[in-house]
Every structure is written in C-alpha cells, then in structure tokens.
C-alpha positions in Angstrom: 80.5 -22.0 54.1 78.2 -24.6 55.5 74.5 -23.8 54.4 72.0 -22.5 56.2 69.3 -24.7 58.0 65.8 -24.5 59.2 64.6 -25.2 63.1 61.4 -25.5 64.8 62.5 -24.0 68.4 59.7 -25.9 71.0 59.2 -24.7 74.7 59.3 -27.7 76.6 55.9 -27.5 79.4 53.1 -26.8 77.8 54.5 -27.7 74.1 56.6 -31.0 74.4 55.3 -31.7 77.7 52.0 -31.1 79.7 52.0 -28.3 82.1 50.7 -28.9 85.6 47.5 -25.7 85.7 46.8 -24.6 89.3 44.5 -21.5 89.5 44.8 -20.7 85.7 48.7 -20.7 85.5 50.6 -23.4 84.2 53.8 -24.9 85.9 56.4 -27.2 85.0 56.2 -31.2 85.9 58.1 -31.0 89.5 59.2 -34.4 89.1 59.5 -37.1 86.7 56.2 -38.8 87.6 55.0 -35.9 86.7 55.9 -35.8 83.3 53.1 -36.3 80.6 53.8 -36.1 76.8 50.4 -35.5 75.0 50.0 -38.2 72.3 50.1 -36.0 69.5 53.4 -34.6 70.1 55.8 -38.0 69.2 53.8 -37.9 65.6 54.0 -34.0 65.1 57.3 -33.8 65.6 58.3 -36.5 63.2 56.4 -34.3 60.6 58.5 -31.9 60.7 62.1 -33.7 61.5 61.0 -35.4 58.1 60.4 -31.8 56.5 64.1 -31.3 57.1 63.8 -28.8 60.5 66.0 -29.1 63.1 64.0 -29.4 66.5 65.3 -28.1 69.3 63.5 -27.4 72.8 63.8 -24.2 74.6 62.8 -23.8 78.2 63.2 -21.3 81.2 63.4 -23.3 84.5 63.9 -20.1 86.9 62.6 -22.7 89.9 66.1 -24.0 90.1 67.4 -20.2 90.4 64.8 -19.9 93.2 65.8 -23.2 95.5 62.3 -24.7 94.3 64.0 -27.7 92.1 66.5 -29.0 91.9 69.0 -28.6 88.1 69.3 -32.7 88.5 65.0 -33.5 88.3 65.2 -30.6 85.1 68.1 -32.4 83.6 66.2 -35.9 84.1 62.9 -34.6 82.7 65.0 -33.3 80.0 66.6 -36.9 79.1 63.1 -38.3 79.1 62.1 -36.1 76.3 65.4 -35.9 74.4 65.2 -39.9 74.6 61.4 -40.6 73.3 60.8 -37.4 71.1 62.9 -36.3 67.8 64.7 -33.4 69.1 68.5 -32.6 69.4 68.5 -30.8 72.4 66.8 -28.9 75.3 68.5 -25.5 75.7 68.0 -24.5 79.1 67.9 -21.4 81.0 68.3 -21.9 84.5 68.3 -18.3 86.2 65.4 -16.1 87.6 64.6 -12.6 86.2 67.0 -11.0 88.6 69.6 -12.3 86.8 68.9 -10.2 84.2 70.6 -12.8 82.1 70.9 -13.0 77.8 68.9 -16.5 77.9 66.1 -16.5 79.4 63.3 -15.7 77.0 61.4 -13.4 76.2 65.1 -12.5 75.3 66.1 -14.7 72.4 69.7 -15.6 73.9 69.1 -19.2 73.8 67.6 -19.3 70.4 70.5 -17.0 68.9 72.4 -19.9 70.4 71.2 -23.0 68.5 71.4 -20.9 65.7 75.3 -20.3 65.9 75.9 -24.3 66.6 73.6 -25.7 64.4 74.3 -23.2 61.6 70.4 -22.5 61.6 68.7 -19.4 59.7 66.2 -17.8 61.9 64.3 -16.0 59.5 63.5 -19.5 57.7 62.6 -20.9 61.3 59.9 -21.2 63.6 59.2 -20.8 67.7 56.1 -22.9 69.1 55.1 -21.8 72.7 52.3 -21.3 75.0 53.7 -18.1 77.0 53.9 -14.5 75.6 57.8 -15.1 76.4 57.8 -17.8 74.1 56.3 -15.5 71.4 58.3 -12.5 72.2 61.8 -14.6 72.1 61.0 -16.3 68.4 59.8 -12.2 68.0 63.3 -11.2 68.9 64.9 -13.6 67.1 63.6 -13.2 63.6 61.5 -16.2 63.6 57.9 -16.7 63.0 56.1 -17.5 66.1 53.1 -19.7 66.8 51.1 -19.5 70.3 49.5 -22.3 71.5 46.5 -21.2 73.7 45.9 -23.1 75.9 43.7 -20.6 78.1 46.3 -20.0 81.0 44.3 -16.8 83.4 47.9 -14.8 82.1 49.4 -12.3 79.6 48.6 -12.8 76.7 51.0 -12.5 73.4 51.5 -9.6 71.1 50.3 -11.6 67.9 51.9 -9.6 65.3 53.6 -11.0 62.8 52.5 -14.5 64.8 49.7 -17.4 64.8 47.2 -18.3 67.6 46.7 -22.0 67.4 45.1 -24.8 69.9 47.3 -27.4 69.5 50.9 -28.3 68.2 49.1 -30.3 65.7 48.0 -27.0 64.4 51.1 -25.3 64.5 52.8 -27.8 62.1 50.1 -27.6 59.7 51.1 -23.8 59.8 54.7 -24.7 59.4 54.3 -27.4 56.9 52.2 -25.4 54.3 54.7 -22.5 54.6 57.8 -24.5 54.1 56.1 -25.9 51.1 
C-alpha cells in the first residue's frame, strides 16, 4: 500500500489569484488580463511544496454553468497559474447550485477527489480559502481549514475547528508550525 500524503487544497480567486471586489463581493478574473497573482503567493507556496504537501487548487466557476464565461478563459486562467506557481492541478467545478452536484464546495467532492488520485490523507491536510464554502468543504472533508478574510460584505465562516488569517502568508505559518 502506497503511503499516505499530505496536501494544502488552495481556492484559486482570492487565494492563488486576486479577486476582482465590486460592492463588497469578490468575483473571479473574467479574463486573462485580468489575472493578478499577489507577490507573496509564488514564495508561500514553495514553503510548503518544500515541507513535503502536495498543492492542489480547488475552485467553483458556476459562471460557465450560467453562460457568463466561457470553460476555455477558465481553463486558460488555469494554465497561467498551473505554469508560474507550484501546484499540480486546479480541480474545477464548473456547475451552478442547481445542479445540485458532488463537487462544488461547500460539498467536499472535489477535495475527496485529489485525495483518492494523489493517495492524500485528509485529516493530515489543510484547505486555504476566502469563502465560508471554502471552509465548510475542507470542514466536510476532514481537513483543517484556514479563512483568509479578506473583508468581502458576505457570510461569514463557521470557525470551528478552523483559523482566521489575513493573508496566505499567515496561513502557512499556521501550517508550517503544525506540520512541525
């Protein structure tokens, strides 16, 4: 039996990437101009792929679902990140609530997932986001969860059993001095 290893599951806007904020709520980049990768993320990430985590991104992009984007400018703004951060892969969920689907958090489908191809033990792992469906999937998943707030005019996270942070930088401190 292959052993067990640890992730870091990362939301992709408002974690990897920055989130577009009109009127309080955060949206994703719309196009790849749009994209913007803070400059601590390259650096935080290589923290913890050094700690031995598998990194994987995790992102619902229900926009497609609703004819708002198009699966091709996701997909694009998903090789930009794959190709200039250290993740594996960016799991996406591409339906609408409607759908009432098994992937798209605050369900953990996607998470449960990664675990079953990368062989990864979610109770040893971690989910960064900045959305109480972030927090509720890693929740649902066994893993510990760490909000980012970033001060979105939305719900707010059940913080049991999780961290409130300000930045990712934060977040891997957290992870860092608990993996040690």
């Amino acid at each position: 039996m292959q052993r067990q290893r640890k992730a870091v599951f990362l939301d992709r806007d408002g974690v990897l990437n920055k989130t577009i904020v009109r009127n309080g709520k955060p949206y994703p980049p719309s196009s790849l101009e749009e994209v913007d990768i803070p400059d601590e993320v390259e650096g935080a990430l290589t923290k913890l792929s050094d700690a031995g985590f598998v990194l994987i991104g995790i992102t619902n992009q229900p926009d497609v679902a609703r004819g708002t984007q198009k699966r091709e400018i996701v997909e694009s703004i998903n090789n930009v990140l794959l190709s200039k951060l250290a993740i594996s892969e960016i799991k996406v969920c591409y339906h609408d609530d409607k759908d009432l689907c098994k992937c798209r958090k605050p369900k953990p489908g996607l998470l449960l997932q990664a675990a079953r191809e990368y062989q990864i033990d979610l109770a040893s792992s971690f989910m960064i986001g900045d959305r109480w469906k972030d927090i509720e999937a890693g929740r649902r998943a066994g893993c510990v969860s760490i909000w980012i707030d970033h001060g979105y005019a939305e719900q707010t996270p059940n913080l049991q059993n999780a961290h409130r942070v300000q930045s990712l930088r934060d977040a891997v401190e957290i992870i860092l001095q608990s993996h040690t």
